[in-house]
C-alpha positions in Angstrom: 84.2 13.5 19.6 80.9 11.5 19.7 79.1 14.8 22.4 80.7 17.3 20.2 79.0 16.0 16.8 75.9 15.2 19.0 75.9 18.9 19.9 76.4 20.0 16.5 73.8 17.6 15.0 71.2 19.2 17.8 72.0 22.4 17.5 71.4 22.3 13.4 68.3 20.8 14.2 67.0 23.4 16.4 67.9 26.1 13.9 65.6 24.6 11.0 62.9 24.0 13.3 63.3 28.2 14.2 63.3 28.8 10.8 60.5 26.5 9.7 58.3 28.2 12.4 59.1 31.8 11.0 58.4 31.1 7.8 54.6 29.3 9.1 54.0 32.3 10.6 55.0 34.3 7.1 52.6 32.7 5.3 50.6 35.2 3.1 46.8 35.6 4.4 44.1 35.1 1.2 43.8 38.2 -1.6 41.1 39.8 -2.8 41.6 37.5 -5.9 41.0 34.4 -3.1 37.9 35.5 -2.5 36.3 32.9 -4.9 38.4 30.3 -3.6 37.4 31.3 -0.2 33.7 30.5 -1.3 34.8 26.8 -2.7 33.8 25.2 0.9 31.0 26.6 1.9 29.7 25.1 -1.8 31.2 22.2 -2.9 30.4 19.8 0.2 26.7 20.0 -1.2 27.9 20.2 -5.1 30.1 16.6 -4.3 27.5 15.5 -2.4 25.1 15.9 -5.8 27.8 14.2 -8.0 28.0 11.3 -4.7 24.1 10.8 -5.6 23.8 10.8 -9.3 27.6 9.0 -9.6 26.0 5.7 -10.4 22.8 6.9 -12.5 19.6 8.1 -11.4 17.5 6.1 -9.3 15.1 6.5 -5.8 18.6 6.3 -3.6 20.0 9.0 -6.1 16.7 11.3 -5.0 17.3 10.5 -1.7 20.6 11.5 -0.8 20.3 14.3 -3.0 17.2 15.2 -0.2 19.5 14.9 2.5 22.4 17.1 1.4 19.9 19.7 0.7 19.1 19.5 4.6 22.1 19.4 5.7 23.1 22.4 4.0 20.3 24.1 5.6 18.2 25.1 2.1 15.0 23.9 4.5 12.2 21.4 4.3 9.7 22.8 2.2 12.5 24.4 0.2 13.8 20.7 -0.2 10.3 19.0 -1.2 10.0 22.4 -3.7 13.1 21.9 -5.6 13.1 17.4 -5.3 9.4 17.9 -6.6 10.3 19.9 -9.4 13.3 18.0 -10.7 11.1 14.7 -10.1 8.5 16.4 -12.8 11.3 17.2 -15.1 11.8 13.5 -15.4 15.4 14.0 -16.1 16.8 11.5 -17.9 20.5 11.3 -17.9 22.7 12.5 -15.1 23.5 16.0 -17.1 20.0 16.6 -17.4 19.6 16.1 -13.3 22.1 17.9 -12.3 19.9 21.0 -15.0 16.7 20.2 -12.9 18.5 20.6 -10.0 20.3 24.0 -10.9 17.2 25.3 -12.1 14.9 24.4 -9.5 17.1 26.1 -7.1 17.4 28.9 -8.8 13.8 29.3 -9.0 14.1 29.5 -5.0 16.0 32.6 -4.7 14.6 36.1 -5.5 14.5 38.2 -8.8 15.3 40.8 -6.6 17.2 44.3 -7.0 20.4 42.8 -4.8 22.3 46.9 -5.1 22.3 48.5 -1.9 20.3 51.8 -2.0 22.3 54.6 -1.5 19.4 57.4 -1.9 19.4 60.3 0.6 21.4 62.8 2.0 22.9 61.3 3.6 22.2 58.2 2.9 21.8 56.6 6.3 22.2 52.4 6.9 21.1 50.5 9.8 23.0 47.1 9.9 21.7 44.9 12.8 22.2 41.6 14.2 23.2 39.4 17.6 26.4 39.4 18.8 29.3 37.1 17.3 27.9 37.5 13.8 30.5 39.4 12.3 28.8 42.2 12.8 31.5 45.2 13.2 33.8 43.8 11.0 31.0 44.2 8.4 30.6 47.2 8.8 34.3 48.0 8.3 33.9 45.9 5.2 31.6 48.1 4.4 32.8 51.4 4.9 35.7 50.1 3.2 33.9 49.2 0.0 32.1 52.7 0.0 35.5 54.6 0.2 36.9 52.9 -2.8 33.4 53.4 -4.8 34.7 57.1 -3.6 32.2 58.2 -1.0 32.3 59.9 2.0 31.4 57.9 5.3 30.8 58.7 8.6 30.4 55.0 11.4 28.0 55.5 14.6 29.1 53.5 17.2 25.0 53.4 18.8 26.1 50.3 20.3 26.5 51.9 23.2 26.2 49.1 26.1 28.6 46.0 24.7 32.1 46.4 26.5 34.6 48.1 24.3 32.1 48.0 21.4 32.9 51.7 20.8 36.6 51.4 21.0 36.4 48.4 18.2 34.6 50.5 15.7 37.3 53.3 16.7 39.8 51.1 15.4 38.2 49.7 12.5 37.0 53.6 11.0 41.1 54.6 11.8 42.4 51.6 9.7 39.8 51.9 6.9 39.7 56.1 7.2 36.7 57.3 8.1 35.2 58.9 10.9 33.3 57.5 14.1 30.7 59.0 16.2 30.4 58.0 19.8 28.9 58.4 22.8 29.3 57.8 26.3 29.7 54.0 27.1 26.0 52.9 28.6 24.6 55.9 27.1 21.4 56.2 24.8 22.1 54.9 21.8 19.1 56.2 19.9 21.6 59.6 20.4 24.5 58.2 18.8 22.6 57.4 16.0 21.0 60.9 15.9 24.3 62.7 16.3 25.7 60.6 13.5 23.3 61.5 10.7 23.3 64.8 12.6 27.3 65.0 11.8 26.8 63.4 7.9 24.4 66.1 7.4 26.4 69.0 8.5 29.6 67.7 6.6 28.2 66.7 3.4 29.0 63.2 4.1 27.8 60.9 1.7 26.5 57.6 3.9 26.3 57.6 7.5 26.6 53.6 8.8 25.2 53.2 12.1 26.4 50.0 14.2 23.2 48.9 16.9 23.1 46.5 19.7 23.4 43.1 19.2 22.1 41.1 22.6 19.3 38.8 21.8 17.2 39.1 19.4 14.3 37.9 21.5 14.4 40.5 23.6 11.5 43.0 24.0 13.1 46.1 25.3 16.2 45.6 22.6 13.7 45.3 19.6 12.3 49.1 21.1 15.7 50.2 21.1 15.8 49.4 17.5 13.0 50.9 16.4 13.5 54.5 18.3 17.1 54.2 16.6 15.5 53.8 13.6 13.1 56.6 14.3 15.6 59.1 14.5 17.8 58.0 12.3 15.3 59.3 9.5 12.6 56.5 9.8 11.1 55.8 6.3 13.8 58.0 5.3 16.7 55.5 6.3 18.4 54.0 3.1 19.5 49.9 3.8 18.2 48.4 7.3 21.2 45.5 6.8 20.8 42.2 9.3 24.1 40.4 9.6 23.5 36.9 9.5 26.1 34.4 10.3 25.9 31.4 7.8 26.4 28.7 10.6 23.2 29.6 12.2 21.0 27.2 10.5 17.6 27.4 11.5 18.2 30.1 14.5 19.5 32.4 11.7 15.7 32.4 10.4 14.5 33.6 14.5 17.1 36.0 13.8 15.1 37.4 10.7 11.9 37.2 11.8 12.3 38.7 15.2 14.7 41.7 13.9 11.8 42.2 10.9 9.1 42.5 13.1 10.6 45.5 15.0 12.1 47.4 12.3 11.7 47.1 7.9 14.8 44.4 7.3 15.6 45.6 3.7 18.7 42.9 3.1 20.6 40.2 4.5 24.8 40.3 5.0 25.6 36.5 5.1 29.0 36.0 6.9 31.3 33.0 7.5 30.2 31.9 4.1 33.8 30.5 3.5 34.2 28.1 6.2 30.4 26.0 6.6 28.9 23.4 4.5 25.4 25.5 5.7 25.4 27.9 2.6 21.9 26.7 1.6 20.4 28.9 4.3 20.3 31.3 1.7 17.6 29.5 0.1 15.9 29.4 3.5 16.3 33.0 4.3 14.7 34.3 1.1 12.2 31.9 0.4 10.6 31.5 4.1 11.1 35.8 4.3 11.4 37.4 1.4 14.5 38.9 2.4 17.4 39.2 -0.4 20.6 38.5 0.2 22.5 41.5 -1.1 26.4 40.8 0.4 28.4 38.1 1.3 31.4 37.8 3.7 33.8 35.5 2.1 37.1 36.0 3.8 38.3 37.8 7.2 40.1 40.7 5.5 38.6 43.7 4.9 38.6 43.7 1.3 36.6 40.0 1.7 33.3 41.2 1.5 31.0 40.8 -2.2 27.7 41.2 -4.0 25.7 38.5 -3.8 25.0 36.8 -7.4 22.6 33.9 -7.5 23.2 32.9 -10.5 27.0 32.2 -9.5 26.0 30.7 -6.2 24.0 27.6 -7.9 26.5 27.3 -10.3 28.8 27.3 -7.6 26.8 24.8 -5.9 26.6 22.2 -8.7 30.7 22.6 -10.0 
């Protein structure tokens, strides 16, 4: 009587933890309407670590740890001695009117720039660059996406010809987000693909024509004068957005990134991914006040609606909730 209940007793046991483990695996992904939430991390380690500071009044030790999260979160040093020396000034005097300083001063570091993406020409023809393991594909999709439901036309160029299977990912990204892909010939010229892509927007009336590029190291010589014959015929000054894809966990590399990719070709934004998930978000900071480079979208979520204008305004105030 004792096995039989045993058996029973297991056997019940093993069904909850079956269902328990399909239900996990149910879980809904984030919404659209998380993509907010999805920001929350990247911002509120250095907002807490504000509040940490100035939690016991304002004195040298507040102004010091408030130096160090700005560090941390990658904002940079002279951005850092900018924004303490400017709330220092202010002379705040009550925890309310720090945390004002602080907001303001930051905000003073970003750009009054025109953060739209231009869509002027016909087609209008984008560039997005970067190194591999940015995000940069999925991006793109993102992208493309976010054009179709504005209600234009796209055509993807899959120019990153030499990256195993690069071609066959963008395939399946333009077929889930419906739009076509131009390709060519896996370790062929990629300055081709590109042509044959605005080539193919041209002829069909096609509104933007995205082009995907190679993303091996940026230091590389020969890879930075593969960028700029792409660019070349891809319409040269004519080309719309030349978009670098910048992955927010690359700290101070991410400004290399930048500077090499702007010395070959005319970087006219930055697409900041993996904002949701790092404590680094200050790069932002670093990226448009060391290279005067807006930040124009932000990847806040893996799905492919996750991907949003940039608002610096939000962003500080994000920064010190």
């Amino acid at each position: 009587m004792e096995a039989v209940l045993l058996i029973a007793v297991g056997a019940v046991v093993v069904v909850a933890l079956v269902v328990g483990l399909l239900l996990w695996q149910r879980r809904p992904s984030p919404s659209l309407d998380d993509s907010a939430a999805a920001e929350t991390p990247t911002r509120s380690v250095l907002g807490s670590a504000i509040r940490r500071a100035l939690g016991s009044g304002i004195d040298e030790s507040s102004w010091s740890q408030i130096e160090a999260a700005l560090l941390a979160a990658d904002v940079g040093v002279q951005a850092t001695e900018d924004i303490m020396s400017a709330v220092r000034d202010s002379h705040p005097e009550t925890v309310d009117e720090a945390k004002s300083a602080i907001r303001s001063a930051m905000r003073a570091e970003l750009l009054d720039a025109d953060r739209g993406l231009d869509l002027s020409g016909s087609p209008s023809t984008m560039l997005v660059v970067g190194v591999n393991g940015t995000g940069k594909t999925t991006t793109i999709a993102k992208l493309a996406k976010r054009l179709r439901d504005e209600g234009r036309t796209v055509v993807l160029g899959a120019a990153d010809t030499f990256r195993a299977a690069a071609g066959e990912q963008l395939q399946a990204w333009g077929d889930r987000v419906g739009v076509q892909v131009v390709r060519g010939q896996e370790g062929g010229d990629p300055a081709s693909v590109a042509y044959d892509t605005v080539d193919s927007a041209r002829a069909r009336g096609t509104d933007i024509a995205i082009i995907d590029t190679a993303g091996r190291l940026h230091g590389k010589k020969n890879l930075m004068a593969e960028l700029q014959k792409i660019h070349r015929v891809s319409g040269g000054d004519q080309v719309s957005e030349v978009l670098l894809v910048l992955d927010a966990t690359a700290g101070q590399n991410g400004l290399a990134q930048v500077r090499e990719f702007s010395t070959a070709i005319p970087i006219s934004g930055i697409v900041l991914t993996k904002l949701d998930g790092t404590a680094r978000g200050g790069i932002v900071v670093a990226v448009e006040r060391s290279l005067g480079v807006p930040v124009k979208l932000v990847g806040v979520g893996e799905k492919v609606e996750d991907l949003a204008e940039f608002d610096p305004d939000d962003f500080v105030d994000s920064i010190m909730e």
